[in-house]
C-alpha positions in Angstrom: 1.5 -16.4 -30.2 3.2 -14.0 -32.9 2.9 -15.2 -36.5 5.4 -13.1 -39.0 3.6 -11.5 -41.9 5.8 -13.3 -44.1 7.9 -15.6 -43.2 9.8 -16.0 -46.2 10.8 -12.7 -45.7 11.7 -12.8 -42.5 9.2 -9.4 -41.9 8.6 -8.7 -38.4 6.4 -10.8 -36.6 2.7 -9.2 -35.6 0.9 -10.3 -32.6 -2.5 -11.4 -33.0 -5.2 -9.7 -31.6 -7.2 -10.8 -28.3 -11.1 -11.1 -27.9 -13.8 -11.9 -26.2 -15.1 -15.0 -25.5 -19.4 -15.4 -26.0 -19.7 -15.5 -22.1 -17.7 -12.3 -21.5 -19.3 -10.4 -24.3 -22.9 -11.8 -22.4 -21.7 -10.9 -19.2 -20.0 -6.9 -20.7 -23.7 -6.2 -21.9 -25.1 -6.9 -19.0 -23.1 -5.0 -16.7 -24.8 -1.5 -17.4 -27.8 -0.5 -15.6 -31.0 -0.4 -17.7 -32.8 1.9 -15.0 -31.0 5.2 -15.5 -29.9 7.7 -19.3 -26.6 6.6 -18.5 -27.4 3.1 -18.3 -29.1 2.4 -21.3 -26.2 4.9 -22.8 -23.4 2.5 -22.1 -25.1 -0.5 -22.9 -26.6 0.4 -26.1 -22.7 1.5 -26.6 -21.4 -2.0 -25.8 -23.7 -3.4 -28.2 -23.1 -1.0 -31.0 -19.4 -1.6 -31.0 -19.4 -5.7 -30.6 -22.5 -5.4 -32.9 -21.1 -3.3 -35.9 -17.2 -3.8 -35.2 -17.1 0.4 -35.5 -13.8 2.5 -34.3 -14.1 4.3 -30.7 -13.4 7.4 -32.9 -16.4 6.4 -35.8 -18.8 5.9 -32.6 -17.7 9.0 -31.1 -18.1 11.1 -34.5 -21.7 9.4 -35.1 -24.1 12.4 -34.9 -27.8 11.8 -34.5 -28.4 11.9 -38.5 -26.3 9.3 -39.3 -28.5 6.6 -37.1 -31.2 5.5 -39.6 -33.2 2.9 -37.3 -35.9 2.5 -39.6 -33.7 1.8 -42.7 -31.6 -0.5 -39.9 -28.3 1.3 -40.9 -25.5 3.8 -39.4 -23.2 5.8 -41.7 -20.2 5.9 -40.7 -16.8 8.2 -41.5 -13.7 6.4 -40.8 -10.0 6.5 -41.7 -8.9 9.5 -44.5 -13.0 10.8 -43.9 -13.9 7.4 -45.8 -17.9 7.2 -45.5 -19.5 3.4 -45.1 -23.0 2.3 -44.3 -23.4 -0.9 -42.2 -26.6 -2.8 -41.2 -28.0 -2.7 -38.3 -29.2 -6.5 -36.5 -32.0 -6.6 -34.5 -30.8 -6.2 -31.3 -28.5 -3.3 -31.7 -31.6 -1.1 -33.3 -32.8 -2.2 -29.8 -30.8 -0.9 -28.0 -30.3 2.1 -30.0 -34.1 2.6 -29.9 -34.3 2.7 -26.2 -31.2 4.9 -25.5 -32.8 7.4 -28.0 -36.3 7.1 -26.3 -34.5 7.6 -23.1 -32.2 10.0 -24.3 -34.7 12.6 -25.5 -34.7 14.4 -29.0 -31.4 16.5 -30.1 -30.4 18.0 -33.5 -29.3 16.0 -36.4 -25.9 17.5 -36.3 -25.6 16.8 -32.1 -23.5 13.5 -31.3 -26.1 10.0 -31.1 -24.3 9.9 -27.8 -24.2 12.2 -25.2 -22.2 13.1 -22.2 -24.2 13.6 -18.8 -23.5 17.8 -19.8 -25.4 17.3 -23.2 -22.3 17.0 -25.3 -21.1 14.4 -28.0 -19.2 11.3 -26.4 -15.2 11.6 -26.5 -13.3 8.9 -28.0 -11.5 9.0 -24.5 -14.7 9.0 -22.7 -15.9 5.7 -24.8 -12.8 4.2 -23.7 -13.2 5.0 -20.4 -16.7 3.5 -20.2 -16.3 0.6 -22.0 -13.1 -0.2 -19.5 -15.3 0.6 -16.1 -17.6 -2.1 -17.4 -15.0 -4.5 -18.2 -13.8 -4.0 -14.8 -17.4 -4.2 -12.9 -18.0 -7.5 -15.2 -15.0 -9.1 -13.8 -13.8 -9.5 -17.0 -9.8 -10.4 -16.6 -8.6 -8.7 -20.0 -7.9 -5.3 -20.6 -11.0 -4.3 -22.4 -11.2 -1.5 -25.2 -13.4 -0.2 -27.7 -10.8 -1.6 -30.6 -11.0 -5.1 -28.7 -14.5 -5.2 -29.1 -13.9 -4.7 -32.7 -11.4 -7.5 -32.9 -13.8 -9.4 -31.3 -16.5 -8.6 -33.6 -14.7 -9.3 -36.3 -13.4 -13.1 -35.0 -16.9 -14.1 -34.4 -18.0 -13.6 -37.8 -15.2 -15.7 -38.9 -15.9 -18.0 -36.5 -19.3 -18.0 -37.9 -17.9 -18.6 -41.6 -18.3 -15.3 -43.1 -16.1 -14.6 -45.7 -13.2 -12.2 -45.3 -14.3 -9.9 -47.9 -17.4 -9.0 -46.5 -15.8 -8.3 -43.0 -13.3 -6.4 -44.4 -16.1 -3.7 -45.7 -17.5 -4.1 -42.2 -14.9 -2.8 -40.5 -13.6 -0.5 -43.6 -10.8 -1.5 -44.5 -9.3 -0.5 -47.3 -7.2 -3.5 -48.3 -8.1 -6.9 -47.7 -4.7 -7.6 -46.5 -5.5 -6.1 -43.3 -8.5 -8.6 -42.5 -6.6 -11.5 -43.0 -5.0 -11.8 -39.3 -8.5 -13.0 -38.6 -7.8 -16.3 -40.7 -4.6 -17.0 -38.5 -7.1 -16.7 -35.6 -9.2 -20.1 -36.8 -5.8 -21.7 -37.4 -4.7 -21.3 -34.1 -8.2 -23.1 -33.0 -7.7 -26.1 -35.5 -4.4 -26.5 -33.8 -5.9 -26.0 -30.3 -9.1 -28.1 -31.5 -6.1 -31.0 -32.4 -4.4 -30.7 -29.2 -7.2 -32.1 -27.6 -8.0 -34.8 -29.8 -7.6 -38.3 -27.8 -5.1 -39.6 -29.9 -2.2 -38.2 -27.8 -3.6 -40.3 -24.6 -4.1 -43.0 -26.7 -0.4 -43.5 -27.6 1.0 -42.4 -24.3 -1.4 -46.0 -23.2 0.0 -48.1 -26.0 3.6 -47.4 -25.4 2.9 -49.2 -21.6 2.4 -52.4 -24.0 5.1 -52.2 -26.2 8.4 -53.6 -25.2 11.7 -51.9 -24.0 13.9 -53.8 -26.0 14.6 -53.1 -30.0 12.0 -55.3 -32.3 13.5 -57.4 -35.1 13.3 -55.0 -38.1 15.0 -52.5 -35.8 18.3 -54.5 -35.8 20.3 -53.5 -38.4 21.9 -57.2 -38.7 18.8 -58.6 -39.1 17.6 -56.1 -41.4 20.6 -56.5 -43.8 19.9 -60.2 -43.5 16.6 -60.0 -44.6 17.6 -57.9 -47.6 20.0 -60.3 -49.3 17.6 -63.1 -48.6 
């Protein structure tokens, strides 16, 4: 479905973005094995980017003093070198915690994650692991780093959080950017109304009703009943 920006304008239209259902996400973490560095690496990178809504780019520039587990934060630089700090839940210092235990100690400076070489994650590399996964999960989609963002993002409104406060989660700079997540519960109302029983209800009650016109429908009669 395409919604225009502005219709009265006649602006071009913008397609809105695709997620993850709750099942898939489930079944993406899952996918990773939890037995080997690389393992816990991909997984706890999963849940970091469905968890905090962060760009392949801000995950692949996250160095290892950035990661406050205790505080429950990660600072983050994004678009134009524009800092942000975003809480941590639960379950993402989790997984964190147990890649870094299994990861092993590296400077402050050195990448949070690391390549099987000892180097900081690529943007491409994230991609790249995040899309095996997908695959492995038998996730139909084309799966990305910025579609676990989107999907990040439509949960929470989903959940009722207010745009403003998921627009400084994901940094933008102009609320105006978040609201394509509003046209996202609109499209669910109208699917949510679709399947309301109403429509088989009056496909049933036209079986009763009869073929021929009734009398306020005749326009005699109905001009007759007027002068009366």
């Amino acid at each position: 479905m395409n919604l225009g920006q502005s219709g009265r304008f006649g602006t071009a239209p913008c397609k809105l973005p695709t997620w993850l259902s709750e099942d898939e996400i489930q079944a993406l973490i899952r996918e990773p094995r939890t037995d080997t560095v690389i393992g816990l690496r991909d997984r706890a990178l999963i849940i970091i980017l469905y968890g905090t809504g962060i760009r392949a780019s801000e995950c692949a520039w996250l160095c290892e003093s950035d990661v406050d587990l205790g505080n429950a934060t990660i600072k983050v630089t994004g678009k134009g070198g524009h800092q942000r700090v975003i809480p941590l839940s639960a379950d993402v210092i989790e997984a964190l915690q147990e890649y870094r235990m299994a990861r092993g100690p590296v400077s402050d400076a050195q990448g949070f994650f690391q390549s099987r070489e000892g180097r900081s994650m690529s943007r491409n590399a994230i991609y790249d692991r995040v899309r095996k996964h997908g695959r492995k999960a038998g996730i139909a989609k084309m799966l990305s780093p910025h579609r676990l963002r989107h999907t990040f993002a439509t949960h929470l409104v989903k959940e009722g959080v207010d745009l403003l406060t998921i627009s400084k989660l994901l940094g933008h700079r102009q609320l105006s950017s978040t609201q394509i997540y509003l046209h996202l519960t609109a499209e669910d109302l109208r699917i949510a109304a679709d399947k309301h029983p109403v429509s088989r209800l009056i496909e049933k009650l036209e079986d009763f009703l009869p073929s021929m016109k009734l009398p306020f429908q005749n326009p005699l009669i109905e001009r007759n009943r007027k002068e009366a």
